[in-house]
Structure formats: C-alpha cells, structure tokens
C-alpha positions as CSV (number, residue, x, y, z in Angstrom):
1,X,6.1,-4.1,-33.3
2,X,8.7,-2.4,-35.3
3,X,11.0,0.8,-34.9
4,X,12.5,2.6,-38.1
5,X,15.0,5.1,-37.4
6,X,14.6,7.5,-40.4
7,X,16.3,11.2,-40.3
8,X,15.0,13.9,-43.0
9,X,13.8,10.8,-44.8
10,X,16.9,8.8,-45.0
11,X,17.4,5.8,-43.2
12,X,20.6,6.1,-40.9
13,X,22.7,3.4,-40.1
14,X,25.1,3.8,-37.0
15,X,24.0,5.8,-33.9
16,X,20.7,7.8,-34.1
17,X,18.7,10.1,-31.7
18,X,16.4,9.1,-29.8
19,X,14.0,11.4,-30.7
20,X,14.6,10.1,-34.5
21,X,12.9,6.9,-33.5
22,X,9.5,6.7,-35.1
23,X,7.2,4.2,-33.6
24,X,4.0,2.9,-35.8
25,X,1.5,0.9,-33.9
26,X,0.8,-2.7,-35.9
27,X,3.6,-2.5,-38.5
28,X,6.1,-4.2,-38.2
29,X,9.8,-3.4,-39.9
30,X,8.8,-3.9,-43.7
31,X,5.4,-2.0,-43.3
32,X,3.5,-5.1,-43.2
33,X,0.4,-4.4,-40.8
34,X,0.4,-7.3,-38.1
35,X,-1.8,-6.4,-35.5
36,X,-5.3,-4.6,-35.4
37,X,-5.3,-1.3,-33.8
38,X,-8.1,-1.5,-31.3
39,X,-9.8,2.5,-30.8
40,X,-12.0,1.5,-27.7
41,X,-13.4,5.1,-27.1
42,X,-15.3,3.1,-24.2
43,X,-14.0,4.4,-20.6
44,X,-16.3,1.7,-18.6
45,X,-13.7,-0.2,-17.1
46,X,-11.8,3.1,-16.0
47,X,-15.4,4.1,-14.7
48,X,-15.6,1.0,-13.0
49,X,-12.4,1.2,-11.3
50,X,-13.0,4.5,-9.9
51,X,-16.1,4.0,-8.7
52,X,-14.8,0.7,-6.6
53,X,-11.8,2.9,-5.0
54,X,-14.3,5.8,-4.5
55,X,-16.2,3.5,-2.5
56,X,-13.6,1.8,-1.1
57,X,-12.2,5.3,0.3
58,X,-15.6,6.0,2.3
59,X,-16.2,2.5,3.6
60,X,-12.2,2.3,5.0
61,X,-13.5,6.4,6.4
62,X,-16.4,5.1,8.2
63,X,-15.0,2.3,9.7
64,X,-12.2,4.8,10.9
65,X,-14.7,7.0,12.4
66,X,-16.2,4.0,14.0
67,X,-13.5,3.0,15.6
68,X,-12.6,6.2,16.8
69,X,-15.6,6.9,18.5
70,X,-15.6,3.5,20.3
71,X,-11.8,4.2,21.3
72,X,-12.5,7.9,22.8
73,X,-16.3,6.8,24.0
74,X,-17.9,10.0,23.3
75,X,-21.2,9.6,23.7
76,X,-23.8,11.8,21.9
77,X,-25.9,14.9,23.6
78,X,-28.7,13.6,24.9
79,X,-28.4,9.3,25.1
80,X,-28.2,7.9,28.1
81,X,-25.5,5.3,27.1
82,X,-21.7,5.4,27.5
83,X,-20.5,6.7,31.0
84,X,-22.4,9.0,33.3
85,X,-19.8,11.1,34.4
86,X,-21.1,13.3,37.2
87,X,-19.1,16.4,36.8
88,X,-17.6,18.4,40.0
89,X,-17.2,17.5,43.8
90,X,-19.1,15.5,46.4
91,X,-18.8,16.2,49.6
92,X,-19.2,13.0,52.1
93,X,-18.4,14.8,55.3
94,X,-21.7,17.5,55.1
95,X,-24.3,14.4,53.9
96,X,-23.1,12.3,56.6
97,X,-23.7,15.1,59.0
98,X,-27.4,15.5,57.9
C-alpha cells in the first residue's frame, strides 16, 4: 500500500496536509500494481449476518416474553390452569349458621 503526497502536481517534501494525501488501492510508492483490487458487488455475507441477528433479536424477545409470563403468572381468559383466585369476601360466620 503506498501514499504519495502530491500538491497541484508537485511532489512536496516537508510537512503536507492531510487532505493532500492521495491514497491508491494496490500500488505501491513507484506505481507498481501489487495487489488485485477485488469489486465483490456480492452482499451475501452482509445478508447473512443480518438475517442471523434479525433472528437472533426475536428468539432473545420470545424467550423474554416467556419468562415474563411465568414470572407474573398471568394466565389466559378462559384456561383453567394457573391460580384460581376467587375474587371478593367469604363470609364463615352466616354458612356456619345455616
């Protein structure tokens, strides 16, 4: 990999921009090419990586919502498992009368 610092096409020497720094992919310093510049227009490993955190959002979300409903035991209208709550008052002292 090679940097040439070149200003208004002349070379500098001493202290140069940073912006003045041209950068060529696979040429080195005397323009020699020394590696092959690779255009892989192919996105499948991108699309593969997305597609393993996409589903590794919803599993981690189900398992979430799994756990919370064991943890606050809501049970759903209409099964009979869970607690069976009776809701309001009892009152002992008028039964045991009867």
């Amino acid at each position: 990999v090679g940097f040439k610092a070149v200003k208004s096409d002349i070379e500098e020497v001493g202290s140069v921009a940073i912006d003045d720094v041209l950068y060529y992919p696979g040429v080195n310093c005397h323009g020699v090419r020394t590696d092959e510049i690779f255009s892989d227009s192919s996105h499948t490993a991108g699309i593969a990586a997305g597609v393993i955190i996409f589903l590794a959002v919803i599993a981690f979300l189900i398992v979430g919502i799994v756990y919370w409903v064991k943890k606050t035991r809501i049970s759903l209208p209409g099964s009979t498992s869970g607690s069976s709550r009776q809701f309001g008052f009892e009152n002992l002292f008028y039964r045991n009368q009867n």
